[in-house]
C-alpha positions as CSV (number, residue, x, y, z in Angstrom):
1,X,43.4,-29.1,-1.7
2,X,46.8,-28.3,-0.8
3,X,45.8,-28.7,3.0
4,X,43.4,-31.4,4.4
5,X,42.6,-30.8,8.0
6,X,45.6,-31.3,10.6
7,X,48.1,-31.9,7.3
8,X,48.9,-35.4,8.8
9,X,49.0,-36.9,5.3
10,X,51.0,-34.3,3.8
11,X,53.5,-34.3,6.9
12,X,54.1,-38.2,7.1
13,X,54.6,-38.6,3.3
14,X,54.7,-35.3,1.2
15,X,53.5,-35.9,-2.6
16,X,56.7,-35.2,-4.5
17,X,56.0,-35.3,-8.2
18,X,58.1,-36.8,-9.8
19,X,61.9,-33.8,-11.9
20,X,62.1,-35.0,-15.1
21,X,65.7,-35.5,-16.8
22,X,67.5,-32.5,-18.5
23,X,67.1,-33.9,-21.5
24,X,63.4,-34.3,-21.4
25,X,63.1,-30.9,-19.5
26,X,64.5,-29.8,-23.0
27,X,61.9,-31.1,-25.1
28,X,59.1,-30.3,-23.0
29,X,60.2,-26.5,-23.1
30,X,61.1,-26.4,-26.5
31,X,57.7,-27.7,-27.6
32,X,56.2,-24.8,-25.3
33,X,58.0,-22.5,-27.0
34,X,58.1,-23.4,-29.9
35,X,54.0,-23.0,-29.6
36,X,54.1,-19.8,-27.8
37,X,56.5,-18.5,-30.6
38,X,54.1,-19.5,-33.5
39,X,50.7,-18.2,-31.2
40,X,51.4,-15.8,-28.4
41,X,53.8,-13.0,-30.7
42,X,51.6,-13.3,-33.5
43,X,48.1,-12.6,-31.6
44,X,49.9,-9.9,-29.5
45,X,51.7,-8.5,-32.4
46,X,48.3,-7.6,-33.9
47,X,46.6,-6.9,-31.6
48,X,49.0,-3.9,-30.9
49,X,49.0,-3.0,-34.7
50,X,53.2,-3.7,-34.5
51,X,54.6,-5.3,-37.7
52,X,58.4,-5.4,-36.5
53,X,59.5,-6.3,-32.8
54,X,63.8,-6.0,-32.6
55,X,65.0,-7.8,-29.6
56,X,68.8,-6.8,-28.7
57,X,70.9,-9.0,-26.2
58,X,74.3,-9.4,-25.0
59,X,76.0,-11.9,-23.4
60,X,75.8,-11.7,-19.5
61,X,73.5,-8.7,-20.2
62,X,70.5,-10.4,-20.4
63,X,67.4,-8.7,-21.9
64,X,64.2,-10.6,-19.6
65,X,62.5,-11.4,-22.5
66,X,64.9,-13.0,-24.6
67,X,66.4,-15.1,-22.1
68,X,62.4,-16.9,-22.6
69,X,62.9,-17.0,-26.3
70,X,66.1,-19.2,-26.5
71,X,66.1,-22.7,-26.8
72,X,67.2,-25.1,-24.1
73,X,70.3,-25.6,-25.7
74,X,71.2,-21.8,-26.5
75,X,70.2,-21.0,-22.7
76,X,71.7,-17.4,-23.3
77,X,72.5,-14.6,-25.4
78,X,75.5,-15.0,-27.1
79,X,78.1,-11.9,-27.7
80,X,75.0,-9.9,-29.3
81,X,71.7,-12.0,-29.9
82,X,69.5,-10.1,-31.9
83,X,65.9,-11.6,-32.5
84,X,63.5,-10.2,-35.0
85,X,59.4,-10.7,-35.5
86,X,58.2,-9.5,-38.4
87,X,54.5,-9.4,-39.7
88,X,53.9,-8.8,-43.6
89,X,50.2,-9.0,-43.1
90,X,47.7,-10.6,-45.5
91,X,47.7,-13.5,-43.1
92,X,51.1,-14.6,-44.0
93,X,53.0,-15.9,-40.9
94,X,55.2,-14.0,-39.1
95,X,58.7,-14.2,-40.2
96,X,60.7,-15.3,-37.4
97,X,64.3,-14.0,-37.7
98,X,68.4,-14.2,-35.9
99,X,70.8,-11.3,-36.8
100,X,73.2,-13.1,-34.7
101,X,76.6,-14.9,-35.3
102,X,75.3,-18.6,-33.8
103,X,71.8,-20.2,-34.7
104,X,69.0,-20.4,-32.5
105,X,67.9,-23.7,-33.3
106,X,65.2,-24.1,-35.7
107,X,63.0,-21.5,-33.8
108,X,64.3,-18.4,-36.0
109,X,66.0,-18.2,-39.0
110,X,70.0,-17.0,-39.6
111,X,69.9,-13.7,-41.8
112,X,73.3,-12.9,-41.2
113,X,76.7,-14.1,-42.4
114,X,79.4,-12.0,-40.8
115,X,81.7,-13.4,-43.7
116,X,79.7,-11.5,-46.1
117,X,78.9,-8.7,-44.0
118,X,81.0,-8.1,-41.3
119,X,79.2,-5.6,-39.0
120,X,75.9,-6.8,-37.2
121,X,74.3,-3.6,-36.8
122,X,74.8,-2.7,-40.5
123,X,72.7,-6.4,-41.6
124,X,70.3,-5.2,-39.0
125,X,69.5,-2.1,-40.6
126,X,69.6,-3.7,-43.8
127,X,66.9,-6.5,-42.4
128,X,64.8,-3.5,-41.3
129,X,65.3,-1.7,-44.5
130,X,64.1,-4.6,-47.2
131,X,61.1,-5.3,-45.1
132,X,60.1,-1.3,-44.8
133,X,57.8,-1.9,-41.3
134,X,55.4,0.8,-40.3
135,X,56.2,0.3,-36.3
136,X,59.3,-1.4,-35.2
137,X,58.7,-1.9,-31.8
138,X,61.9,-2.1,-29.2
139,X,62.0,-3.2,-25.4
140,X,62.7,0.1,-23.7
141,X,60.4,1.0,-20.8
142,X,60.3,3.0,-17.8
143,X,57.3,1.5,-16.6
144,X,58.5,-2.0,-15.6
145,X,62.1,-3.8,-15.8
146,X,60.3,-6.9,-17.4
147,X,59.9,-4.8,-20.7
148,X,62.8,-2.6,-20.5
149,X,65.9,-4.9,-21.5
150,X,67.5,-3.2,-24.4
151,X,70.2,-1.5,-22.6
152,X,71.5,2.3,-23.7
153,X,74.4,1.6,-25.5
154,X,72.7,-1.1,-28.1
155,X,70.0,1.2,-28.3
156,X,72.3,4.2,-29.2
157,X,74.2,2.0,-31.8
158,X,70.6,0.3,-33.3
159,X,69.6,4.2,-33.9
160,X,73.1,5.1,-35.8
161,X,72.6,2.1,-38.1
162,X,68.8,3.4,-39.0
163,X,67.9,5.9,-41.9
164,X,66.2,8.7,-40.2
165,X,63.0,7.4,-41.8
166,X,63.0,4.2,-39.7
167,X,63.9,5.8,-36.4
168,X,61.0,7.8,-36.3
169,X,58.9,4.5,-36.4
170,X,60.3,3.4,-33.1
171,X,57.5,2.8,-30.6
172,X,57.8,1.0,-27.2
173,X,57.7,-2.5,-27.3
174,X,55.7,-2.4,-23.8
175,X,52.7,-4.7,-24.5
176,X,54.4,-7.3,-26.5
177,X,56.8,-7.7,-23.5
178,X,54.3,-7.9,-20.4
179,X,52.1,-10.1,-22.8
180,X,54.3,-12.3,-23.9
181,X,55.9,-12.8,-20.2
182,X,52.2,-13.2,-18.9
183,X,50.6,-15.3,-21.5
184,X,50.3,-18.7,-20.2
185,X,49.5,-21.9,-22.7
186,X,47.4,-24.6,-22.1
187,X,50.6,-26.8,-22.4
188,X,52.2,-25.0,-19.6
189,X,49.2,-24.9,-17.5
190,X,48.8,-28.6,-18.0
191,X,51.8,-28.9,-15.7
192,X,51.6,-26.2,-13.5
193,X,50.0,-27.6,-11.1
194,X,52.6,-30.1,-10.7
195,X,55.4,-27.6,-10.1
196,X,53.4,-26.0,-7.8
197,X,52.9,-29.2,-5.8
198,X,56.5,-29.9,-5.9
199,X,56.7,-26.6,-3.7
200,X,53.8,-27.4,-1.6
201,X,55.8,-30.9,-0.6
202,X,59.0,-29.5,0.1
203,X,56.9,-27.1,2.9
204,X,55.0,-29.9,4.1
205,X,58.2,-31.5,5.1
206,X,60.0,-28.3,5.9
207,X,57.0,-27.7,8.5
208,X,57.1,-31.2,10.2
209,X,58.7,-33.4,12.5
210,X,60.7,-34.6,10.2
211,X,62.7,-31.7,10.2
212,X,61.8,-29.3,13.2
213,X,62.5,-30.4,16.5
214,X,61.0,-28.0,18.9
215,X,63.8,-26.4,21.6
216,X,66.1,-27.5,19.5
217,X,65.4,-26.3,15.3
218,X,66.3,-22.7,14.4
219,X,64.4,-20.6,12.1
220,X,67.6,-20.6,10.1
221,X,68.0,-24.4,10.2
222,X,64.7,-25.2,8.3
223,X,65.5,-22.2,6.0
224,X,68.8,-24.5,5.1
225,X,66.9,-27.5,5.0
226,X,64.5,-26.3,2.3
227,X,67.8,-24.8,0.3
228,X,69.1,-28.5,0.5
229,X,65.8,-29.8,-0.4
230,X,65.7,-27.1,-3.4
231,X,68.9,-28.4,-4.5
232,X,68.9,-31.8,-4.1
233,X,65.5,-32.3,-6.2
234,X,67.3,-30.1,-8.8
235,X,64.8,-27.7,-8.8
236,X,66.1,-23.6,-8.9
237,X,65.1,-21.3,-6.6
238,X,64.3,-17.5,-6.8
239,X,65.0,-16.2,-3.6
240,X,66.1,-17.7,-0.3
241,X,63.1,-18.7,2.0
242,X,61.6,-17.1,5.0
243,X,61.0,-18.5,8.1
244,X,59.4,-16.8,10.9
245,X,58.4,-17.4,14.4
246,X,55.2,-15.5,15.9
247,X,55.2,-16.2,19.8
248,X,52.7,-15.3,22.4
249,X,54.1,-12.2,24.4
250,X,56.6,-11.2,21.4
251,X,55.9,-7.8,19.7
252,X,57.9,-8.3,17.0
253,X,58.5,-11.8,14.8
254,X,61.7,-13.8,15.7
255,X,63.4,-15.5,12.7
256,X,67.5,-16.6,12.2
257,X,69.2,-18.2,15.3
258,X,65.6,-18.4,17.2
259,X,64.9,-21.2,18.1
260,X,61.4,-22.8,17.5
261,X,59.6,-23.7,20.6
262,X,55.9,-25.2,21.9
263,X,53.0,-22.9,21.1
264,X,54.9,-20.8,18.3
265,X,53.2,-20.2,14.7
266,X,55.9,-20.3,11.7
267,X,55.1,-18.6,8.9
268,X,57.1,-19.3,5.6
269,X,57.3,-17.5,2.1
270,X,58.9,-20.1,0.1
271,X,59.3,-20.3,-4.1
272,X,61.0,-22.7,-6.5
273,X,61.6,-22.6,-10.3
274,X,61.5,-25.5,-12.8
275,X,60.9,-25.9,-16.2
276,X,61.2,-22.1,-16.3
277,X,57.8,-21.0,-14.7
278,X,58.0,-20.0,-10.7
279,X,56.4,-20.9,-7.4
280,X,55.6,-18.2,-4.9
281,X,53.6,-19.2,-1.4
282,X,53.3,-18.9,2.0
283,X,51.7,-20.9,4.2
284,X,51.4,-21.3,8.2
285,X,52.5,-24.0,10.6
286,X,51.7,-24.2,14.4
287,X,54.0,-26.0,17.2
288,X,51.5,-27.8,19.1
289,X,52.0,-28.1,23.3
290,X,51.7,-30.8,25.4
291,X,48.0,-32.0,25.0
292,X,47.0,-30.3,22.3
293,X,45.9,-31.8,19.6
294,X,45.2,-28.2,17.2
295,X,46.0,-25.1,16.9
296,X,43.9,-22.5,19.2
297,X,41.1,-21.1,17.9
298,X,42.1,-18.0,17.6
299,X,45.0,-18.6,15.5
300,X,42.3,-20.9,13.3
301,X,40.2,-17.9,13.2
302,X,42.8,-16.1,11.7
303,X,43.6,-17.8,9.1
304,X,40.0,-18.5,8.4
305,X,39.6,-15.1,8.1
306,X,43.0,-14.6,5.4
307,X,41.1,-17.2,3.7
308,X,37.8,-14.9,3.3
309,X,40.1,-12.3,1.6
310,X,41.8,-14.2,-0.7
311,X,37.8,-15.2,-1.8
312,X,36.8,-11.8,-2.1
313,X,39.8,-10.7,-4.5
314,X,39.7,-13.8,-6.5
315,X,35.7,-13.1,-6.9
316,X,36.9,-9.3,-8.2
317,X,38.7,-11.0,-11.3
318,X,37.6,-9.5,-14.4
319,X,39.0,-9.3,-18.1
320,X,40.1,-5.2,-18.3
321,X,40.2,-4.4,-15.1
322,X,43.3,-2.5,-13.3
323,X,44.8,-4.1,-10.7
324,X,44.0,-1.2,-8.8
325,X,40.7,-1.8,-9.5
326,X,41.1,-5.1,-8.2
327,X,42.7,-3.7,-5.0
328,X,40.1,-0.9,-4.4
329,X,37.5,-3.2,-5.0
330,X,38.6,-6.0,-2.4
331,X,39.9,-3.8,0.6
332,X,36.6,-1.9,0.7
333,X,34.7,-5.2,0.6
334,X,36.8,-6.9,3.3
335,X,37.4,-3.5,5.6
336,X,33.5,-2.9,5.7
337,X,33.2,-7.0,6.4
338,X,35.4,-6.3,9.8
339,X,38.7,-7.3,8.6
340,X,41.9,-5.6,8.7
341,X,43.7,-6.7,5.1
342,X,46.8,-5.8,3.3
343,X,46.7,-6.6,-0.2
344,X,50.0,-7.4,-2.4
345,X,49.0,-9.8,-5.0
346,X,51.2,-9.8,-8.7
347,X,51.2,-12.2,-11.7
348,X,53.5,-15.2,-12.0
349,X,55.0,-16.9,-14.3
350,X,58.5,-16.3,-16.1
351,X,59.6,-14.2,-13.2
352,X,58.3,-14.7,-9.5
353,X,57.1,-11.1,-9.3
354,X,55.8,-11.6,-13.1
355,X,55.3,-9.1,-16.0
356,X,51.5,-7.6,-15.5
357,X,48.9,-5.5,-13.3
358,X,50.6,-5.2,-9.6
359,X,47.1,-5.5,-7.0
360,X,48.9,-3.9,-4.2
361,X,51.8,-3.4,-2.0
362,X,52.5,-4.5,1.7
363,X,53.7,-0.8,1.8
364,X,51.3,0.8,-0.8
365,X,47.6,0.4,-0.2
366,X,46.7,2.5,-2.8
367,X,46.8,3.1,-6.8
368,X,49.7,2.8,-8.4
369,X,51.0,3.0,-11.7
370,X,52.1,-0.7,-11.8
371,X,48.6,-1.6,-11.1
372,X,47.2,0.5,-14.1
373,X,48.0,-2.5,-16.4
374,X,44.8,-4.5,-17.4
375,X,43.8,-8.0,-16.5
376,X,44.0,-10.7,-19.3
377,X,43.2,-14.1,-19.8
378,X,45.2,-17.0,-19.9
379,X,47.2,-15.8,-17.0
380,X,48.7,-17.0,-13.7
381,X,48.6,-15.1,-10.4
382,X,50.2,-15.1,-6.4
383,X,47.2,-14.2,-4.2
384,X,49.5,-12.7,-2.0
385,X,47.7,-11.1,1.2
386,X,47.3,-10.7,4.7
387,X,45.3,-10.2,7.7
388,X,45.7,-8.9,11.2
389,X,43.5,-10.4,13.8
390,X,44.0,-10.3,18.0
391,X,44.2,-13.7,19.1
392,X,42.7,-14.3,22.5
393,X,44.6,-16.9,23.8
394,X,47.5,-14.5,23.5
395,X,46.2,-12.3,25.8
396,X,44.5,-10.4,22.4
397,X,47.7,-10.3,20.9
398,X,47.3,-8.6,17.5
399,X,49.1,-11.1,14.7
400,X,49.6,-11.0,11.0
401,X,48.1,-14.0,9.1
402,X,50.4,-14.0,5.8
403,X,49.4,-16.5,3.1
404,X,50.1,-16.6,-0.7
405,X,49.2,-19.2,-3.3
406,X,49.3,-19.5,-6.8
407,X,46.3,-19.9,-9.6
408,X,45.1,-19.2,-13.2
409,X,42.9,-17.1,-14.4
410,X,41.0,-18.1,-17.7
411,X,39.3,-15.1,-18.3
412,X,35.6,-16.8,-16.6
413,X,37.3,-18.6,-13.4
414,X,39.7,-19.0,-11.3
415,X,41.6,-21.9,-10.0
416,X,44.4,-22.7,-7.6
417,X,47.3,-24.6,-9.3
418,X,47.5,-26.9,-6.1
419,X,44.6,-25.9,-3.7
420,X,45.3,-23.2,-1.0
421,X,46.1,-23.5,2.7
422,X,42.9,-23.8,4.9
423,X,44.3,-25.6,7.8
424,X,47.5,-25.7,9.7
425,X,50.7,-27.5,9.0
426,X,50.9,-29.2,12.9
427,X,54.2,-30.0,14.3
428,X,53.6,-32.5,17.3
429,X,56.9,-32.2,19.0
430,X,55.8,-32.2,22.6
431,X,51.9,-32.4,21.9
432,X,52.1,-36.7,22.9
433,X,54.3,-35.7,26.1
434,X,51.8,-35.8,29.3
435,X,50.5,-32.3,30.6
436,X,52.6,-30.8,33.7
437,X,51.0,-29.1,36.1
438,X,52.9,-26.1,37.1
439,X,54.4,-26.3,40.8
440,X,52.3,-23.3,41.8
441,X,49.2,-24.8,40.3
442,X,49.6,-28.0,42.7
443,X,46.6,-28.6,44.9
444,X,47.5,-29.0,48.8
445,X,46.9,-32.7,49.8
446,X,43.3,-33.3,51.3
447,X,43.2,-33.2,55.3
448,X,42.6,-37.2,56.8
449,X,38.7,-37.1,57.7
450,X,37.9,-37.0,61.2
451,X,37.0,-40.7,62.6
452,X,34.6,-39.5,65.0
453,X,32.2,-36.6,66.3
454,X,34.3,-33.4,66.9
455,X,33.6,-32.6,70.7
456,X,31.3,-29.6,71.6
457,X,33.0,-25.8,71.9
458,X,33.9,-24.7,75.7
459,X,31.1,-23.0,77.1
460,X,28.5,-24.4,74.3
């Protein structure tokens, strides 16, 4: 579990696994994709009945999916990177191909010599031409970003190099994008979990006392702190961290200069990136006051109750299903249970906010068409969510209880990369310092007992 109860072990001495060196960073991701090059395009190729897929890239115009294809050392397109699956069926392997001035390792194989033929597009079309493909498949999408990379101008000069014949072959390139981007490996999700515990350290330490001080941290300070951390492991990150402060009496949430104080609950959405795959979670912390020893039950309750959520969407998981399915399927489950939820879940993977079915949005509760993609196997997912609940030692205050954490689907079960939170991060601060009694709370000193018989009342 990412959590055990009261997080004292995580808090004292977070479990860093350990960044491995550039150089073997390199390996590791080459042989990934090297395997997800010779298995993942040709299974999705088929699958879709596409026998050509024409990748187009240019330098600091990066299409999303070939910036996953290059090698660790290419890292980027270079002036135009063109990359070129082709299937000649009869279970012959798919040719692998570069129309591209420099080589791309030993992953695809050089097909143009600019000496011989100086213009790119023209060996292109001649590539295209000798192999004669029935659907040459190109990333152009208005569905999703993730699968829409081949910008307008190398698409308008692909088109003048074709015979008229081959542009009317064009098809989007839509499935082999999102499936590649989702697929995930069993070599990647060997380490997953490991990346994903790298992130779950660096909040265990973000929310403690070895870095918050209460009345004297700001929200922004530990936001810093985990940028540092990022930075000094040599990790990447996606986007800069959250961290806000929920306080009894406060309608709204408190974040930047605030500073953190007894009885506050910080919530965090924090993600890193390493070895190319991304971390996306949020997790809860409470300040405890002096004399406590938890959080209050109320604030327990509600993240017992996020916790119930995330169990009924992960129980909805189901090979062809929307995400809207997904979505429809878990709010009417939890609403008619007595919860108030708001459902944003999205694959993970390559990108933070990954290539697949969308289950929601903290501003769309219903269908959309990002969630009309289907579920597939072999993929990784945020179980992003949250739920309101009044807390009543906040005078019934309502609060949202925001978590996120990251799992795999295998098509039968899921599984959290890293556990989930089910218990508070605790940050003692004051909670050893002895209770005060507030001055209007202090009892009037005790009148001295009488030594003898009080006399009887005039006239008794």
């Amino acid at each position: 579990m990412a959590q055990s109860a009261g997080n004292t072990v995580e808090a004292e001495a977070p479990d860093y696994p350990a960044v491995l060196p550039l150089r073997e960073q390199a390996k590791l991701r080459d042989a990934w994709l090297k395997q997800r090059l010779e298995t993942v395009v040709p299974a999705l190729m088929r699958e879709q009945g596409v026998d050509m897929w024409v990748l187009i890239a240019r330098e600091y115009a990066e299409d999303p999916v070939v910036e996953t294809m290059l090698d660790a050392r290419s890292m980027h397109a270079r002036r135009r990177t063109i990359l070129v699956f082709f299937d000649p069926g009869e279970g012959k392997p798919i040719e692998r191909l570069t129309v591209s001035r420099y080589g791309l390792a030993d992953m695809f194989a050089p097909v143009w010599t600019p000496e011989q033929q100086p213009d790119q597009w023209k060996r292109l079309a001649e590539v295209v031409a000798e192999r004669n493909p029935q659907k040459i498949a190109l990333n152009v999408s208005g569905q999703t970003a993730l699968a829409d990379g081949l910008t307008h101008s190398q698409h308008e000069d692909f088109m003048a190099a074709l015979p008229e014949e081959l542009r009317s072959r064009i098809v989007p390139a839509g499935p082999l994008a999102i499936g590649w981007l989702e697929s995930r490996i069993p070599a990647e999700l060997e380490v997953y979990p490991s990346i994903v515990r790298l992130a779950h350290a660096i909040i265990a330490e973000a929310l403690s006392d070895a870095v918050i001080t209460p009345g004297q941290t700001s929200a922004e300070d530990v936001q810093w702190w985990m940028r540092d951390k990022i930075n000094a492991l040599g990790l990447d990150t996606w986007f800069h961290p959250s961290l806000n402060i929920f306080r009894a009496g406060e309608a709204g949430e408190l974040t930047g200069d605030a500073i953190i104080q007894p009885g506050d609950m910080l919530w965090t959405d924090f993600g890193i990136k390493y070895l190319g795959l991304n971390t996306d979670t949020q997790h809860l912390a409470y300040v405890l006051k002096p004399g406590e020893a938890d959080a209050p039950a109320g604030l327990k309750a509600g993240l017992a109750a996020a916790n119930a959520v995330q169990d009924m969407l992960t129980a909805e998981f189901r090979v062809g299903l929307t995400g809207n399915d997904l979505l429809a399927a878990t709010r009417a489950r939890a609403i008619s249970s007595g919860y108030q939820p708001s459902i944003y879940s999205h694959p993970i993977g390559f990108h933070g906010h990954g290539a697949g079915p969308a289950i929601g949005f903290w501003d769309n509760q219903d269908s959309s068409p990002a969630g009309r993609y289907l579920v597939r196997a072999s993929t990784a997912w945020s179980i992003e969510l949250a739920v309101t609940n009044n807390v009543p030692e906040w005078g019934d205050q309502a609060v949202s209880f925001r978590t996120e954490e990251d799992m795999v689907f295998d098509g039968e079960q899921v599984r959290y990369l890293d556990g989930r939170q089910s218990a508070f991060h605790l940050i003692k601060g004051a909670a050893d310092r002895p209770v005060e009694v507030p001055a209007e709370a202090t009892l009037p000193a005790p009148e001295a007992l009488p030594t003898e018989p009080l006399g009887d009342a005039v006239g008794d």
